[in-house]
Chimera marker file (.cmm) of the C-alpha trace (Angstrom):
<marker_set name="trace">
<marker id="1" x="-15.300" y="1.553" z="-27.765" r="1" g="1" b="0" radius="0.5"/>
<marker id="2" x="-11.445" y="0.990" z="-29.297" r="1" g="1" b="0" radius="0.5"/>
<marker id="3" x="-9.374" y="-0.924" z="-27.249" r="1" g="1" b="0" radius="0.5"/>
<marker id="4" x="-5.946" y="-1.373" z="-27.968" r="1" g="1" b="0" radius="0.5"/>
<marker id="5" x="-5.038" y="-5.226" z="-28.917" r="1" g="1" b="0" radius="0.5"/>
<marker id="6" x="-1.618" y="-5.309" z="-27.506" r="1" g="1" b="0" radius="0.5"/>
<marker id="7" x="-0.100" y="-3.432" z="-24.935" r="1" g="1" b="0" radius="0.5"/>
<marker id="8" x="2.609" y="-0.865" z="-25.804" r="1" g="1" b="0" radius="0.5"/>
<marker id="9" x="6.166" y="-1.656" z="-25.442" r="1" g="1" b="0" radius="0.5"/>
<marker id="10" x="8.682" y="0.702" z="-23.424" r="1" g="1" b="0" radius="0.5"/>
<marker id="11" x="10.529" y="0.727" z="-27.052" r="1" g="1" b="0" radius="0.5"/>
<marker id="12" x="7.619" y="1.585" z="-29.484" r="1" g="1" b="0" radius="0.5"/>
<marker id="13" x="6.474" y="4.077" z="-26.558" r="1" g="1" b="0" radius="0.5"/>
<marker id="14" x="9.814" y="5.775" z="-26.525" r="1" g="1" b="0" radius="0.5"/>
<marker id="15" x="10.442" y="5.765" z="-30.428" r="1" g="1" b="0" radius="0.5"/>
<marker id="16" x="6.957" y="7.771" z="-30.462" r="1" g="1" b="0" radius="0.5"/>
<marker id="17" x="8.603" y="10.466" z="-27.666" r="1" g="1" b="0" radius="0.5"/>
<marker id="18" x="11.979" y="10.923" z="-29.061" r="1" g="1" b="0" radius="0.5"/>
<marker id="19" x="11.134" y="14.425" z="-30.431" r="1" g="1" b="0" radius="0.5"/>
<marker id="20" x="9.706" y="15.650" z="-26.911" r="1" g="1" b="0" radius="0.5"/>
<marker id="21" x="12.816" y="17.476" z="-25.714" r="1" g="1" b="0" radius="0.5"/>
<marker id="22" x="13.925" y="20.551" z="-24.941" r="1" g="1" b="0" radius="0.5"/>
<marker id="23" x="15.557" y="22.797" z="-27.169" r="1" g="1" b="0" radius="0.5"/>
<marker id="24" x="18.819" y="24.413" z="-26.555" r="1" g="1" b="0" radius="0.5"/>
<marker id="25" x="19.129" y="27.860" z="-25.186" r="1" g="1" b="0" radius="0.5"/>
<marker id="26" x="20.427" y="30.201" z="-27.222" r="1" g="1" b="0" radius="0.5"/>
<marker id="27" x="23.091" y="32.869" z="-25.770" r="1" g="1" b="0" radius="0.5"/>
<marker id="28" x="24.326" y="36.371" z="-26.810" r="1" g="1" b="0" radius="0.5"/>
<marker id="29" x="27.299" y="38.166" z="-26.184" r="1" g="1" b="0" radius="0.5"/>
<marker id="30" x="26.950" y="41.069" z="-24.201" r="1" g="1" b="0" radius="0.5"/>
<marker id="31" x="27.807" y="44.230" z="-26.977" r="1" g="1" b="0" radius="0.5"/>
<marker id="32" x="29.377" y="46.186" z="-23.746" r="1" g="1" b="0" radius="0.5"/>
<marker id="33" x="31.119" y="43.717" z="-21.164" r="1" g="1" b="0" radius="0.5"/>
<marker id="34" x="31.499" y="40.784" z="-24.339" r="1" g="1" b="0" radius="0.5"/>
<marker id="35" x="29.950" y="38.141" z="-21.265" r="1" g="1" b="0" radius="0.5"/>
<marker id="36" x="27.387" y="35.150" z="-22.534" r="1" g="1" b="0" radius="0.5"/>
<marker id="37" x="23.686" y="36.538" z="-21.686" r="1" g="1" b="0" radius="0.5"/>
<marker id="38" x="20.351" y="34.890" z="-22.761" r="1" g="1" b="0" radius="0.5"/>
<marker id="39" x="18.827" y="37.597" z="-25.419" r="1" g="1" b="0" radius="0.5"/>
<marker id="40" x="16.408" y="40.360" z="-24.639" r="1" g="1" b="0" radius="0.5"/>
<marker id="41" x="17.282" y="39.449" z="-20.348" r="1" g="1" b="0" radius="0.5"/>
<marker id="42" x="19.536" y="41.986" z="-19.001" r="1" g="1" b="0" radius="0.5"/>
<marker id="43" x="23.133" y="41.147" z="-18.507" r="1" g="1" b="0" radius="0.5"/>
<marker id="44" x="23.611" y="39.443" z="-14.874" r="1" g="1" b="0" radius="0.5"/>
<marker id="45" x="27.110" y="40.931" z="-15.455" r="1" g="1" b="0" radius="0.5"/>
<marker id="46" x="27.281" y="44.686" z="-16.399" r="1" g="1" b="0" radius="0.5"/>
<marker id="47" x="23.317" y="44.683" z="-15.525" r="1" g="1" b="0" radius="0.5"/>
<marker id="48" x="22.478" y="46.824" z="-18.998" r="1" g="1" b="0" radius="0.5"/>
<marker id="49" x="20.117" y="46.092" z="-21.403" r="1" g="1" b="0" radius="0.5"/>
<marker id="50" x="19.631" y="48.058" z="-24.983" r="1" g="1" b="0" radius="0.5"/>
<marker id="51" x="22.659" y="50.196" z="-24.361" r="1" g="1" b="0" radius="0.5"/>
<marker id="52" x="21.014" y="51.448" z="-20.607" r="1" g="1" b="0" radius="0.5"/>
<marker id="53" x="22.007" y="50.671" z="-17.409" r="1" g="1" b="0" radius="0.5"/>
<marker id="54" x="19.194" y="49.147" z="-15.744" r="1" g="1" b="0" radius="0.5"/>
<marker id="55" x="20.795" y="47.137" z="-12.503" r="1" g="1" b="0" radius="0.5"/>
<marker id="56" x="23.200" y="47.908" z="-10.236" r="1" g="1" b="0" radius="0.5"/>
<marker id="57" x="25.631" y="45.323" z="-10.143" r="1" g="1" b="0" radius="0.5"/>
<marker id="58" x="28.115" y="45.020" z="-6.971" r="1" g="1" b="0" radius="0.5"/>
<marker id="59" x="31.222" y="44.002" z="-7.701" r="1" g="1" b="0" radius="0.5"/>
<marker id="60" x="32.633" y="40.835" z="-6.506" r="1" g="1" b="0" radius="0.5"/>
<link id1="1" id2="2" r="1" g="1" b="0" radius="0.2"/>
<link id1="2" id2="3" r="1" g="1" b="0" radius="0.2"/>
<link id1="3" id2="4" r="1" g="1" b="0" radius="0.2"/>
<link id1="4" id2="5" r="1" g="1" b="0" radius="0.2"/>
<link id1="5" id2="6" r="1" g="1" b="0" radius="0.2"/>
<link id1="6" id2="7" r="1" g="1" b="0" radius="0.2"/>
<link id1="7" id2="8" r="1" g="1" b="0" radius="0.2"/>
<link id1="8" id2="9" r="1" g="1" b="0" radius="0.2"/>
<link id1="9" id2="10" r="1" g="1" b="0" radius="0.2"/>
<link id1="10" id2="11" r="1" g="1" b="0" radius="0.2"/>
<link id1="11" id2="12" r="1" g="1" b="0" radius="0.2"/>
<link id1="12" id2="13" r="1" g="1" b="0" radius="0.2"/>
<link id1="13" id2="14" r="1" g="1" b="0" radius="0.2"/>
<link id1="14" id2="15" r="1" g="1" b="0" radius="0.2"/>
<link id1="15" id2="16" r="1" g="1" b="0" radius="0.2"/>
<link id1="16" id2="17" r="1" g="1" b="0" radius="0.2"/>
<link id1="17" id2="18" r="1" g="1" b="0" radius="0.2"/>
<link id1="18" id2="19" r="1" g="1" b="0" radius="0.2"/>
<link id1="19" id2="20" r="1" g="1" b="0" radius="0.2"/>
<link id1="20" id2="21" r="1" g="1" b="0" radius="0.2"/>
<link id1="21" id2="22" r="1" g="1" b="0" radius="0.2"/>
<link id1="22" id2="23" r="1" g="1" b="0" radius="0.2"/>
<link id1="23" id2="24" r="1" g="1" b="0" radius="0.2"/>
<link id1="24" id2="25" r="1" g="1" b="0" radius="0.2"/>
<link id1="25" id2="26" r="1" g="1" b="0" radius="0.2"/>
<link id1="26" id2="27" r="1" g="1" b="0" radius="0.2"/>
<link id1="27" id2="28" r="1" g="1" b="0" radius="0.2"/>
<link id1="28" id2="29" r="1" g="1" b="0" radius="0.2"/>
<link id1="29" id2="30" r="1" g="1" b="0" radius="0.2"/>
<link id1="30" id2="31" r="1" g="1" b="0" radius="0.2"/>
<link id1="31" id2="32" r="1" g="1" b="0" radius="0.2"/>
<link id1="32" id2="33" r="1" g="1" b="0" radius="0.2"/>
<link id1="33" id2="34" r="1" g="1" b="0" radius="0.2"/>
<link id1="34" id2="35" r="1" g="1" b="0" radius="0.2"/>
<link id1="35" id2="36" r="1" g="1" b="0" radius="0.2"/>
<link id1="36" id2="37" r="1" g="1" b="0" radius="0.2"/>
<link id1="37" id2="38" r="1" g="1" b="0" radius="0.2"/>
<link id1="38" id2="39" r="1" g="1" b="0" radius="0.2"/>
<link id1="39" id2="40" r="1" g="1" b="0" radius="0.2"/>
<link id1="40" id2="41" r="1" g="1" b="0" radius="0.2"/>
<link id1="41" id2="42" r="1" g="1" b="0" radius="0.2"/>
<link id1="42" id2="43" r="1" g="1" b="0" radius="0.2"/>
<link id1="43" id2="44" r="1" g="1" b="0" radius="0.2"/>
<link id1="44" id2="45" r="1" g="1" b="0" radius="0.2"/>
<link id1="45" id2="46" r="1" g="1" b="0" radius="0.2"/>
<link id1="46" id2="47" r="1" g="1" b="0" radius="0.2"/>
<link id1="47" id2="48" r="1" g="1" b="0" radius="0.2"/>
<link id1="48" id2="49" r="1" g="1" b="0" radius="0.2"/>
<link id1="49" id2="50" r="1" g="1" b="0" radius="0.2"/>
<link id1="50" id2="51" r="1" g="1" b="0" radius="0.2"/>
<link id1="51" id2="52" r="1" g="1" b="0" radius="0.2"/>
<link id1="52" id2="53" r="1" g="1" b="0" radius="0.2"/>
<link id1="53" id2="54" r="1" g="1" b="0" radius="0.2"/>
<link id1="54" id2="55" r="1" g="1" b="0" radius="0.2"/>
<link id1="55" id2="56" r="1" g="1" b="0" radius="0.2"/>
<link id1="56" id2="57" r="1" g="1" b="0" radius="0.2"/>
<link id1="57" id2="58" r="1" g="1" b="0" radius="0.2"/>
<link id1="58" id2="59" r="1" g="1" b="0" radius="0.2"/>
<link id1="59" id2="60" r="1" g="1" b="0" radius="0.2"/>
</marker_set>
């Protein structure tokens, strides 16, 4: 059975997890109301998606 030798230091562990992380989320301009919108999600603003109107949106 292997056995490691050594333990594992907190810096050789963390050097082997740098590249676990999240990427960044990419946004979209809305093409009718021009607000930041995740793509292919409906607009939380104007509530369309594709040119249709698919929420109804109150306004504030």
């Amino acid at each position: 059975m292997a056995v490691p030798k050594k333990r594992t230091s907190k810096q050789r562990k963390r050097k082997r997890r740098t590249h676990y992380k999240a990427d960044p989320v990419t946004v979209d301009t809305c093409p009718k109301c021009g607000d930041p919108r995740v793509p292919h999600r409906v607009c939380p603003t104007c509530g369309t998606y594709r040119g249709e109107s698919v929420l109804e949106v109150e306004a504030e």
